[in-house]
N, C-alpha and C positions, 0 to 999 in steps of 0.2 A: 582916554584911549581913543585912537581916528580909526575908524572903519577904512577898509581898502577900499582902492577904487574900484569901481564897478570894470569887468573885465571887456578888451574888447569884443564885439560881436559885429559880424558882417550883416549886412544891409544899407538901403537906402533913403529908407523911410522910419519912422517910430514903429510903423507896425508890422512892418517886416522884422528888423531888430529884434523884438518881442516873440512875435515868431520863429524865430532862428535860435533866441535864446532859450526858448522852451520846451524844443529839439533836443538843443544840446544837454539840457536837464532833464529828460525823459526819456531819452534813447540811451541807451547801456548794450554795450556791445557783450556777446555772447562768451569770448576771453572773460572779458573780466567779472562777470557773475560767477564763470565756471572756478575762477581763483579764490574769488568769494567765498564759494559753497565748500573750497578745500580747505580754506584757512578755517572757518566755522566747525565744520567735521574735526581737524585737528585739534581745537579746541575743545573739543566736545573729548573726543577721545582724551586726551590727556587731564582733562577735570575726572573721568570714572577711572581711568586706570583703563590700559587693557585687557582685556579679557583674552586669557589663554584659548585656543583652539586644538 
């Protein structure tokens, strides 16, 4: 099995690269946690059952 190739990333240098790429893997934009936390919930809900109200 081949590992994919490493993706591209902007920069000039190694160490920029590295930095830019470590951005792009730590920074999570606020959309997509917020779909996160809905998909999680929905799961959650449908594993107990709804509970009547």
């Amino acid at each position: 099995m081949k590992p994919e190739p490493a993706p591209k990333v902007p920069g000039t240098t190694e160490a920029e690269r590295m930095s830019n790429a470590l951005r792009m893997v730590l920074t999570v934009s606020k959309g997509d946690l917020l779909k996160e936390e809905a998909r999680q919930k929905r799961t959650r809900e449908k594993k107990r059952g709804k509970k009547p109200t």
